[in-house]
C-alpha positions in Angstrom: -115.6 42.9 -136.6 -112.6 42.8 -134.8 -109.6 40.5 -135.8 -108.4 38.0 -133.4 -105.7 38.8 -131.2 -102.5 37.3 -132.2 -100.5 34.5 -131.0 -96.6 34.3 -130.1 -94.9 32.3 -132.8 -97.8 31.6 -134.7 -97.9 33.9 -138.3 -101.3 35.1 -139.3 -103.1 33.9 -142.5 -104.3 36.7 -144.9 -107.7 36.2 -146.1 -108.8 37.1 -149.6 -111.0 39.9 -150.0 -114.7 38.4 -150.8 -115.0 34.6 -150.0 -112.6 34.6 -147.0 -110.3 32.0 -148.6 -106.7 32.0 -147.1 -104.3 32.9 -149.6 -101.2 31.2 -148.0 -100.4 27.7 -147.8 -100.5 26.6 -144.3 -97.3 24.5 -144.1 -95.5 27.4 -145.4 -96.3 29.6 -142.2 -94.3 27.9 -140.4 -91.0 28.6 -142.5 -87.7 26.3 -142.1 -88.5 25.8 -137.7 -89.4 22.4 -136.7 -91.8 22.4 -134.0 -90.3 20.9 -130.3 -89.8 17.0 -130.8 -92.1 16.8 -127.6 -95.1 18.4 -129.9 -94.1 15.9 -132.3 -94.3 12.7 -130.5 -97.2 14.1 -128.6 -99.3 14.2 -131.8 -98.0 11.2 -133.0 -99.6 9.1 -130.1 -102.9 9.8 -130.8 -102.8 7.8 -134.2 -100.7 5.1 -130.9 -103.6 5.3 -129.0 -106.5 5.0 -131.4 -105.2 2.5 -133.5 -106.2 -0.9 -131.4 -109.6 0.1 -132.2 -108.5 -0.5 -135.9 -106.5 -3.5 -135.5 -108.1 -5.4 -132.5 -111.7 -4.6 -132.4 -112.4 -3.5 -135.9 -110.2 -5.8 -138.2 -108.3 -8.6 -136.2 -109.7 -10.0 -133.0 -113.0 -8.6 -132.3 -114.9 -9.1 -135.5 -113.1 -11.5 -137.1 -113.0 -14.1 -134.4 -116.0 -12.8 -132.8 -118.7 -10.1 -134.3 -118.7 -12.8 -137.1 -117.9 -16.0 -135.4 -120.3 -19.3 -134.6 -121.9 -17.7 -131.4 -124.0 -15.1 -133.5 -125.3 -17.4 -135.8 -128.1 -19.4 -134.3 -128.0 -22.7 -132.9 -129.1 -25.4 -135.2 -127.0 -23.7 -138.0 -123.8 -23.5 -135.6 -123.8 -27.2 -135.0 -123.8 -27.6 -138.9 -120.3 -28.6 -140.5 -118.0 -25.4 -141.5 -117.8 -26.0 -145.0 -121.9 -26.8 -145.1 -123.7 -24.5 -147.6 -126.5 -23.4 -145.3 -123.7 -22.5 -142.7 -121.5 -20.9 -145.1 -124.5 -19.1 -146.2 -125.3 -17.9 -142.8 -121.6 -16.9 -142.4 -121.8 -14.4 -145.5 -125.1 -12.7 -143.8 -122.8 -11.9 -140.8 -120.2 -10.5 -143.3 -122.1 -8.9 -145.2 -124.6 -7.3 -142.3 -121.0 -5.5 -141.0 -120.2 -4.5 -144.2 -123.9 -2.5 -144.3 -122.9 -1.1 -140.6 -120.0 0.9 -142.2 -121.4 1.5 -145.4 -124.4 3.2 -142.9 -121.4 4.8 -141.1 -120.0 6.0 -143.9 -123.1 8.6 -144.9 -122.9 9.9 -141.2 -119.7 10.8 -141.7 -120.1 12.1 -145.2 -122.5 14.6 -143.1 -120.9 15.4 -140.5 -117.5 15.6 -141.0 -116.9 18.9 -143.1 -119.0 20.7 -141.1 -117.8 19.9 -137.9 -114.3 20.8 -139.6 -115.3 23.9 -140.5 -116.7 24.8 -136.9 -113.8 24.2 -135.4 -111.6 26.0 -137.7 -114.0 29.4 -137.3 -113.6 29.1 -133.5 -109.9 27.4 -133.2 -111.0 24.8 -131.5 -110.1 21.3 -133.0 -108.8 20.0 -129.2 -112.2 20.3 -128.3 -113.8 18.5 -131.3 -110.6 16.1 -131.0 -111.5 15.3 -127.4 -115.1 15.3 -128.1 -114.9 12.2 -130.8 -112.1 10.3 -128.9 -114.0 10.3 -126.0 -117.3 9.2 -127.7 -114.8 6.4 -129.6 -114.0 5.4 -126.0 -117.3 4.9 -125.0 -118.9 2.8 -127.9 -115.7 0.4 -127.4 -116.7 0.6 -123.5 -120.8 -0.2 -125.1 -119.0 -3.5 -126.3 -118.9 -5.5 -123.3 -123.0 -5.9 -123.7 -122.4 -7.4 -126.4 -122.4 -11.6 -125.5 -122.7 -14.1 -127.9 -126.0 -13.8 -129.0 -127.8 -13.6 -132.7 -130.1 -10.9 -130.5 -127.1 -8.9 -129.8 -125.4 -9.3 -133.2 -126.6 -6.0 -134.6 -125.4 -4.1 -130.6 -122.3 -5.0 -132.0 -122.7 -3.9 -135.5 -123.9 -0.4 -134.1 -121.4 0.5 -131.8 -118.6 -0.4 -134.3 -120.1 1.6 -136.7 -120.7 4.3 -134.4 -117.1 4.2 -133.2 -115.8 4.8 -136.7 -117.8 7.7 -137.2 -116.5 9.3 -133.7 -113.2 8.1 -134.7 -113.1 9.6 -137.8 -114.4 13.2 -136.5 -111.5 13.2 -134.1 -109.1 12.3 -136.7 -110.3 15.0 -138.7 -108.9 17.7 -135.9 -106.1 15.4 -134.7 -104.7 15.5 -138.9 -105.5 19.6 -138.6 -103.2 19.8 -136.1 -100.5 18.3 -138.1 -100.0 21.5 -140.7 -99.5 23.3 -136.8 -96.8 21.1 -136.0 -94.5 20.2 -139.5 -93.3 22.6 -142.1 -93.0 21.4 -146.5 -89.8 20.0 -145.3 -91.1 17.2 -142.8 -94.3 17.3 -143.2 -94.1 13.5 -144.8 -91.4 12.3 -141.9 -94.4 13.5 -139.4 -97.1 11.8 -141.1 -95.4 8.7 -141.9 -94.1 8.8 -138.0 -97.9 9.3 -136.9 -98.6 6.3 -139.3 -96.1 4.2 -138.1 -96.5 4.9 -134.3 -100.5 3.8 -134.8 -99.1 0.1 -136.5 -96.7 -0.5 -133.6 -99.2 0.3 -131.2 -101.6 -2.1 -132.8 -98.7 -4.6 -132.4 -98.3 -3.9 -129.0 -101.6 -4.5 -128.7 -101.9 -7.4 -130.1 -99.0 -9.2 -128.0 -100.8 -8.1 -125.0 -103.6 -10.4 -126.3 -100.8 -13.6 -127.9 -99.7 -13.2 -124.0 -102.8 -13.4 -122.0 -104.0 -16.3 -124.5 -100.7 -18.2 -123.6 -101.5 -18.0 -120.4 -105.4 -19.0 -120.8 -106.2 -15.6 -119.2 -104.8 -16.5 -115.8 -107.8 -19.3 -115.6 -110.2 -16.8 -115.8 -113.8 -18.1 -117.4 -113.6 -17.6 -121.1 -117.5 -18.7 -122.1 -120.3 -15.7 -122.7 -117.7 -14.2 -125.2 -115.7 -12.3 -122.2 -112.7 -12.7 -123.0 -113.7 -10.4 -126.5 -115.2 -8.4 -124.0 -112.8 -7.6 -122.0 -110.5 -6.8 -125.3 -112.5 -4.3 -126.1 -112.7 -2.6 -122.3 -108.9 -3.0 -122.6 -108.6 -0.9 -125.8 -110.8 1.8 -124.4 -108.7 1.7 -121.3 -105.7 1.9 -123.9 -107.1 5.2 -125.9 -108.0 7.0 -122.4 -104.3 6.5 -120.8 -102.0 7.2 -124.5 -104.3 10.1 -125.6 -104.0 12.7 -123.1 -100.4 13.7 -124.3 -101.6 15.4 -127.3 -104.4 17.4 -125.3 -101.3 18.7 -123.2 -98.4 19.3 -125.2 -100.1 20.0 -129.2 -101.5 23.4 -129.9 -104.2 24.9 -132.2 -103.4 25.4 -135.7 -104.9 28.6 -135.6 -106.6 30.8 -133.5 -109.8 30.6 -135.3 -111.6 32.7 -137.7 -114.3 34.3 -135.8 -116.1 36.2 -139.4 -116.6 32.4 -140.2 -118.9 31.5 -137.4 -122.5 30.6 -138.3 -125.0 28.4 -137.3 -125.2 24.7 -137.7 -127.2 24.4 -141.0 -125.6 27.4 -142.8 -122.7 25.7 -142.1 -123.3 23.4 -145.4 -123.8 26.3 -147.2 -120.7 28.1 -146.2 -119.3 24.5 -147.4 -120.7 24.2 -151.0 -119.3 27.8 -151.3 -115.6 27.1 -150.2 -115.6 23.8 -152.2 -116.5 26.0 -155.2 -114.0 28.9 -154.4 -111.4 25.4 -154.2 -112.2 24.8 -157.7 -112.0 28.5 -159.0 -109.2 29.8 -157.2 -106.0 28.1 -159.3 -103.9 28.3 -156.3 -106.1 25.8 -154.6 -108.0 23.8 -157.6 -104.8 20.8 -156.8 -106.8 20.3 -153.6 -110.5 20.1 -155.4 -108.9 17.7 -157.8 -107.2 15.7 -154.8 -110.0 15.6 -152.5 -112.3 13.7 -155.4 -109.4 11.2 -156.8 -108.3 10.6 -153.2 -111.6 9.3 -151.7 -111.7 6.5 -154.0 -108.4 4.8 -153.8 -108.6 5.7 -149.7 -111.2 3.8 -149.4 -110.2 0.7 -151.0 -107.2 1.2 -148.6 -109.7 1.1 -145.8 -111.6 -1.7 -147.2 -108.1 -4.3 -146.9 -108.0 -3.3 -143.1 -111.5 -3.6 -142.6 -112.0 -7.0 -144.4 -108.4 -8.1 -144.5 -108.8 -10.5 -141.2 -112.5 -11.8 -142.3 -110.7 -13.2 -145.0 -108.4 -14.8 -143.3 -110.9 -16.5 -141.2 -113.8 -17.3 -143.4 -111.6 -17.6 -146.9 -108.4 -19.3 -145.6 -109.9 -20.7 -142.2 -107.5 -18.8 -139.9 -107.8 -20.2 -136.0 -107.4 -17.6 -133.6 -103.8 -17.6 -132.7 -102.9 -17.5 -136.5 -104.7 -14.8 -137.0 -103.3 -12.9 -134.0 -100.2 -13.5 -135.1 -100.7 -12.2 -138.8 -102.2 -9.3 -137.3 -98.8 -8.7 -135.0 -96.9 -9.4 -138.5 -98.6 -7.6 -140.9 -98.8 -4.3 -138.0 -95.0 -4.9 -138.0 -94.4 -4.7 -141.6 -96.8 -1.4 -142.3 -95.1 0.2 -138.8 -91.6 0.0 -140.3 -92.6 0.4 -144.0 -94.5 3.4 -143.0 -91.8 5.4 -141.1 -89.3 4.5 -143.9 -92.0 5.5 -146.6 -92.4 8.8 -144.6 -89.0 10.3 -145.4 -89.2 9.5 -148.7 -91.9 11.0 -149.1 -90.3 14.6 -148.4 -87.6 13.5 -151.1 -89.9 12.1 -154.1 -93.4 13.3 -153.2 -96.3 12.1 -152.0 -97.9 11.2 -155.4 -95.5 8.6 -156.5 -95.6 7.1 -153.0 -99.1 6.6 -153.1 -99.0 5.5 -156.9 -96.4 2.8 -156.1 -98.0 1.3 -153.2 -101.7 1.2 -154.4 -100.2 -0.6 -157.8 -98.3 -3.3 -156.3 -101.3 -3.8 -153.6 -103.1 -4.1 -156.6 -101.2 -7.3 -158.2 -100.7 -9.2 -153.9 -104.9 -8.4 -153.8 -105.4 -10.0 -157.2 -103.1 -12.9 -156.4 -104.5 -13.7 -153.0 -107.9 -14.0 -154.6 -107.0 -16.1 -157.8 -104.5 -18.6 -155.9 -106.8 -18.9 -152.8 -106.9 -22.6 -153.1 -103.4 -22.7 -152.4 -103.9 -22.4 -148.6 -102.8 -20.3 -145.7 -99.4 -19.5 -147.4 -101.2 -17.5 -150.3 -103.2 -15.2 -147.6 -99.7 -15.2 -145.2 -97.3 -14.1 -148.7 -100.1 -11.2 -150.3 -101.7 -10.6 -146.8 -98.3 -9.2 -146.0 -97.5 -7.8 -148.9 -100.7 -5.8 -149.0 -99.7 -4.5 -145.8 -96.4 -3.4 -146.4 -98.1 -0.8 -148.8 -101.2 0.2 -147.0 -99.5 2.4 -144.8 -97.2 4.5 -146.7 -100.0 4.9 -148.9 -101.9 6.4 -146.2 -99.5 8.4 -144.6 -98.5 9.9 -147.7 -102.4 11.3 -148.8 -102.1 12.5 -145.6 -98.9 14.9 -146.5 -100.4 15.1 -149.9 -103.1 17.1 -148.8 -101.7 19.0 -146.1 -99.2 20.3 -148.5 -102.1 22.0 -150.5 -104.2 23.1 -147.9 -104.6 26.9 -146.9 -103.6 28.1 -144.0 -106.5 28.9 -141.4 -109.1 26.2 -143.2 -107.2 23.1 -141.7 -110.2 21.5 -140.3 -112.7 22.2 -143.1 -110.2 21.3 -145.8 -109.4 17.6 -143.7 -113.0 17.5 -142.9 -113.7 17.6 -146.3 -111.2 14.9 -146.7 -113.0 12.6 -144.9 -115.9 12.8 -145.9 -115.2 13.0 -149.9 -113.7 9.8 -148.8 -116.6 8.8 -147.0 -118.8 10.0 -150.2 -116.8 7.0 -151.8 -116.9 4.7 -148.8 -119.9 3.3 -149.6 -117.7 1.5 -152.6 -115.6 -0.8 -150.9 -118.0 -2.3 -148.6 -120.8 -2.2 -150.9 -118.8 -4.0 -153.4 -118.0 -6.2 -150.8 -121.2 -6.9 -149.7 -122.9 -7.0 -153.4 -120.0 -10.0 -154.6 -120.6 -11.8 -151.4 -124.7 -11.9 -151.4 -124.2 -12.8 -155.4 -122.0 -15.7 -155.4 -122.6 -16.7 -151.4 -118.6 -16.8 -151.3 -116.7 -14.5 -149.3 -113.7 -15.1 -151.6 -115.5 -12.8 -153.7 -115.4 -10.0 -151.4 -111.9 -10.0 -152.1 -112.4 -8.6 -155.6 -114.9 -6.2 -155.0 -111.7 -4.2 -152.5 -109.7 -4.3 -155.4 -112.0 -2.8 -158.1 -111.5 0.3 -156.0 -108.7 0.2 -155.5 -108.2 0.1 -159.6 -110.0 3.0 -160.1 -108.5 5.4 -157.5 -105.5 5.0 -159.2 -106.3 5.7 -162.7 -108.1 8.8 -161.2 -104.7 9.9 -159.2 -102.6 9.6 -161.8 -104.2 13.5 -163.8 -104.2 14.8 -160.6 -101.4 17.6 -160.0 -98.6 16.8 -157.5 -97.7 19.3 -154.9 -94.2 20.6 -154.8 
């Protein structure tokens, strides 16, 4: 078989012998020259653009003040009082009936995921998987105006979040391959955290839009039938579509493909259990194998304080909707700037004890807010933000972690892999979150469940090797 034709300015990986393994580290390719500041920012407004699906629909506005709100719980139990048992009850089935949504979510991404990864590394596409999940994440939050306030609707709305999490994560698995094209072992963390911290102050931006139109009571528009929530979430589609395209325009491929790699669909996840093996064999890339399994675990207790952080705040601490809002344009804020700053040192002390120092002192601001939650709103607005202030470095840096052990040419696979040994894991936060609550009948309790996780992902990073 012929090799692919070679690009300008892009070196060519060298494949090992037998398993087709890429025997240079990606980043490296690239030497000492920065890519053009336009790729840079280009990339870095994806996370810009995606991100008010995280912080409005899926963890601020949307579910928290309405996904889980009074007008999908059914009548006679909405007219109880709010601190009745049988409506508190009720509230913790709509808690915990998201919680199942993404723990559902998460197995379709643990499937898909890799493979789709590894597709688009054999044919160098990961624009066209990038625009293919963005776009699908576009139209579930589009699906969301069906939902009205309804207990018939209730699970609509469960679905199409779910769904959008796995599109979204697909497309970030091709929009983070893209990164080892565009950053060098120099600045790969300044890129990651900038990616990071773009996607926060978008989210705040976002949110403001939404402080402003409810200071104006939406212009006197009707706001019964849920449609204000509804047009939020036409709004952030509208968003994604308009602050996407410049990374479909300016980014290239990592690579140019790797054409003896293509096979069909289902021999695709045997081609996988046989480069996750020759991960672990090969010592030159056994840090990743040992990376990819310690990561997914304290990742997804990351995910699970973004996911549940604002249902907390409303069903725990009784947040109305402009205090929410307001924490949410706060603690996006905090994790924007913390996150940049976090980036570049990163590239000075290394991912590892980044990640180690945020998920520790997230630990002891999660623990807090759940033992002193009968203090009242200040206790959530103190370790809310706190938590948040350590979030994102922490996720910006696993990002940098892993893209400075991945092999050139296996970009996609290798971040596909990432998400879904994360989403292997996933199912932890928000079953633990789910399990507590239908125990005790408390959301409160949910709170401990995040931080279990949390615990353990970082007694299992702290073996792992650290990339140089």
């Amino acid at each position: 078989m012929s090799a692919p034709e070679s690009q300008p300015g892009v070196p060519e990986p060298v494949a090992t012998a037998n398993s087709g393994a890429v025997a240079v580290i990606g980043l490296e390719l690239r030497g000492e020259t920065p890519a053009p500041k336009k790729q840079v920012f280009s990339w870095a407004l994806w996370d810009w653009a995606t991100q008010p699906f995280n912080t409005v629909i899926l963890t601020f506005v949307f579910t928290a003040l309405y996904l889980v709100g009074e007008g999908f719980l059914p009548a006679d139990i909405a007219a109880l009082d709010e601190n009745d048992p049988v409506r508190l009850a009720a509230e913790a089935d709509l808690t915990s009936g998201l919680g199942l949504g993404s723990t559902i979510a998460a197995f379709g991404i643990l499937l898909l995921a890799p493979v789709l990864g590894q597709r688009a590394d054999a044919a160098g596409r990961q624009k066209l998987w990038l625009g293919i999940g963005t776009g699908a994440l576009i139209l579930c939050m589009l699906g969301l105006w069906f939902v009205e306030p309804t207990p018939s609707l209730f699970w609509l709305g469960v679905a199409l979040i779910s769904a959008a999490t796995v599109f979204q994560e697909i497309a970030a698995v091709n929009s983070n391959a893209m990164l080892i094209g565009i950053a060098n072992p120099q600045n790969v963390g300044r890129i990651s955290g900038l990616g990071w911290g773009f996607g926060y102050l978008g989210g705040i931006i976002a949110l403001a839009i939404v402080v402003a139109l409810n200071a104006v009571d939406w212009f006197g528009m009707p706001t019964d039938n849920g449609l204000v929530y509804r047009l939020i979430a036409v709004g952030c589609a509208v968003w994604a579509i308009v602050f996407s395209i410049p990374i479909f325009l300016n980014v290239p491929e990592p690579s140019l493909g790797r054409p003896e790699r293509k096979v069909g669909f289902f021999r695709s996840y045997v081609l996988l259990v046989k480069d996750v093996a020759g991960l672990y064999r090969d010592p030159e890339t056994r840090p990743t194998f040992w990376y990819l399994l310690s990561s997914a675990v304290f990742r997804d207790g990351l995910g699970g304080v973004f996911a549940f952080g604002a249902i907390i705040g409303t069903a725990v601490f009784r947040f109305e909707t402009d205090d929410i809002i307001i924490f949410g344009i706060a603690a996006n804020l905090i994790a924007g700037v913390s996150t940049i700053l976090a980036g570049r040192l990163d590239d000075r002390v290394g991912p590892k004890r980044i990640i180690l120092v945020s998920i520790g002192s997230m630990i002891v601001a999660g623990l807090a807010v759940f033992l002193l939650r009968d203090g009242g709103a200040m206790v959530f607005w103190i370790g809310g933000l706190i938590l948040c202030a350590f979030v994102g470095p922490a996720q910006a840096a696993a990002r940098s972690f892993l893209a400075r052990v991945t092999p050139a040419g296996r970009e996609g696979e290798i971040f596909g892999l990432y998400a879904t040994t994360g989403r292997a894991a996933s199912w932890m936060a928000s079953g633990a979150w789910t399990l507590l609550i239908v125990l005790t009948a408390q959301t409160a309790f949910g709170i401990l469940g995040i931080m279990i996780v949390l615990i353990v992902g970082f007694l299992l990073l702290l073996p792992v090797k650290a990339p140089r």
